[in-house]
C-alpha positions in Angstrom: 4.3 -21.2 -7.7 2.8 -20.5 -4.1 6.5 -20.3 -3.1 7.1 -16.8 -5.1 3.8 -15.6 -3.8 4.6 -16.1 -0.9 7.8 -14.1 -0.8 5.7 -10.9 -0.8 4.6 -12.0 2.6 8.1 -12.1 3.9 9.5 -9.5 2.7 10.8 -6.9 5.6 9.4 -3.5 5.6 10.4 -0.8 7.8 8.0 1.2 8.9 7.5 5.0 9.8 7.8 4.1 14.0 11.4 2.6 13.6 10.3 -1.2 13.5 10.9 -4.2 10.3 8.4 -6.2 10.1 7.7 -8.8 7.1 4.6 -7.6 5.3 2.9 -10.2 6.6 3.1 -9.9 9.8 1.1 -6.3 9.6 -2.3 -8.1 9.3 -3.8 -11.5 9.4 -6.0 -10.6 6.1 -5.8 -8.6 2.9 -3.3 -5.9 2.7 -3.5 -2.5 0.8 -0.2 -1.1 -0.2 -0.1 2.1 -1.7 2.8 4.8 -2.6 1.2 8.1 -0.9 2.0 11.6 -0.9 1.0 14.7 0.5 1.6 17.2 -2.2 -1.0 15.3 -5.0 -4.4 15.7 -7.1 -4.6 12.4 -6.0 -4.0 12.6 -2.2 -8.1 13.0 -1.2 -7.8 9.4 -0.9 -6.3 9.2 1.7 -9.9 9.8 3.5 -11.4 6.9 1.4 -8.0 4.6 2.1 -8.5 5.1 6.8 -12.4 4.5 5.8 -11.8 1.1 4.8 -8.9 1.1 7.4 -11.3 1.6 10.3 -14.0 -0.7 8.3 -12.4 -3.6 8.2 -9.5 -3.5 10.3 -11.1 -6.2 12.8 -11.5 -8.6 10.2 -7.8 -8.9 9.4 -7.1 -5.7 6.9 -5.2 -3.2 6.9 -3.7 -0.7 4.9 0.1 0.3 4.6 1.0 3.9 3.0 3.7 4.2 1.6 5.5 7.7 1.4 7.9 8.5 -1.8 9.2 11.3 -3.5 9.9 10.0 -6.6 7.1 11.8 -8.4 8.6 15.1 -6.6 4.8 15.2 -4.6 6.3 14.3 -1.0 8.8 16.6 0.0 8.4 16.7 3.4 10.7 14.2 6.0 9.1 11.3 8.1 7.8 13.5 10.9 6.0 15.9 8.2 4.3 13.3 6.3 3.1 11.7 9.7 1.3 15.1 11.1 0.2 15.6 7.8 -1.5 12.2 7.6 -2.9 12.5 11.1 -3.8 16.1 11.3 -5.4 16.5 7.5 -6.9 12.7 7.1 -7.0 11.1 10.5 -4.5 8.1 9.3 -4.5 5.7 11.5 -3.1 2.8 9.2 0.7 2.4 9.1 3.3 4.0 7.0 6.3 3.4 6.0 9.5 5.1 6.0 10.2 7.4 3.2 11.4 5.2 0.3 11.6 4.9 -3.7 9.1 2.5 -5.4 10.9 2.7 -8.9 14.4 2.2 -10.6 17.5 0.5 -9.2 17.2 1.5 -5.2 13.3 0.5 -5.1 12.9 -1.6 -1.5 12.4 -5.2 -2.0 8.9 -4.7 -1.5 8.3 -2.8 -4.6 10.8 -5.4 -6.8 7.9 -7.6 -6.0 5.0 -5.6 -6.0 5.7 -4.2 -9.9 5.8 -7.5 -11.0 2.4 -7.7 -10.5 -0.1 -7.2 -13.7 -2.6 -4.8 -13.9 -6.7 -5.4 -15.3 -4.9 -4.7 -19.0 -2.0 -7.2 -18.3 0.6 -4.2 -17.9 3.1 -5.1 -14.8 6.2 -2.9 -14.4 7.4 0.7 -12.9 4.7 2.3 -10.5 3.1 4.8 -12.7 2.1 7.2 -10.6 0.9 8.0 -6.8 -1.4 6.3 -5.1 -0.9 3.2 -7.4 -2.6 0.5 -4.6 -1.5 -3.1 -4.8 -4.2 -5.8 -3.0 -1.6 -9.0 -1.2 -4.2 -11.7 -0.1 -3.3 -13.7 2.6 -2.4 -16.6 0.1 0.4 -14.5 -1.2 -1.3 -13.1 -4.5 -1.3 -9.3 -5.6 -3.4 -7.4 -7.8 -2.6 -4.4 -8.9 -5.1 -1.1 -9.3 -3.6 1.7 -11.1 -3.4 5.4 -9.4 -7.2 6.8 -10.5 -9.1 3.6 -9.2 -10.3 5.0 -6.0 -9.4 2.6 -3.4 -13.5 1.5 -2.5 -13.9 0.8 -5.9 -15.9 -2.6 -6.3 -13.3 -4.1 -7.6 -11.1 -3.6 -4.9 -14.2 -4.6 -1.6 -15.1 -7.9 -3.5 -11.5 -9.0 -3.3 -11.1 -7.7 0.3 -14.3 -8.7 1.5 -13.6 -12.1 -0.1 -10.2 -12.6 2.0 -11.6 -11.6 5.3 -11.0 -13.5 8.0 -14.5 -14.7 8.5 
């Protein structure tokens, strides 16, 4: 089934500078894609998300935030949610434009992404923010649910593990 996993990899994001890319094309190793906003009990991690931007982001890695309102935490438009991220958390990974991970208009991205099961076998509708989703270069996702903080060990085996070495 390499061929389905791999469709992840193609699929066309657009991201917050005007340019669509495939997902793949963003970085030559792991990926961390995670729904973000500004306005959450979760949002501290976006510190912890740029430190393992900036610590592996010459290996191949990189993180991609993705900005939605659908839990009514992100109200602000593109240009709001960009100084935010820069001014408050020194982002320096890319985002996305503003977009809906669940229900009927979810980007292509996400139709893929929630098929994905999580460490208790439960795939489906993002549950919350800052629900982070691991694509390794082969095409395969795991899925960490909103409170696993994004350095968990978990989450540096795998990357570490898909490095480029």
């Amino acid at each position: 089934m390499l061929g389905n996993r791999m469709s992840v990899l193609e699929t066309q994001i657009e991201l917050m500078d005007g340019k669509t890319v495939a997902l793949g094309k963003v970085a030559s190793g792991p990926i961390l894609v995670v729904n973000v906003a500004s306005k959450c009990g979760l949002t501290p991690q976006y510190r912890t998300l740029e430190e393992l931007q900036k610590k592996y982001e010459s290996k191949g890695f990189t993180v991609i935030g993705v900005p939605t309102n659908q839990f009514m935490q992100e109200p602000g438009d593109e240009a709001a949610i960009q100084t935010f991220c820069s001014t408050t958390y020194g982002v320096t990974f890319p985002l996305t434009k503003k977009t809906r991970v669940n229900g009927r208009n979810r980007t292509e991205l996400y139709k893929e992404l929630v098929k994905a099961k999580d460490s208790a076998g439960m795939a489906g509708p993002v549950m919350w923010n800052f629900e982070k989703f691991l694509v390794l270069p082969d095409g395969s996702v795991h899925r960490f649910r909103p409170t696993t903080s994004p350095d968990a060990p978990v989450i540096v085996e795998l990357i570490e593990a898909n490095l480029a070495k």
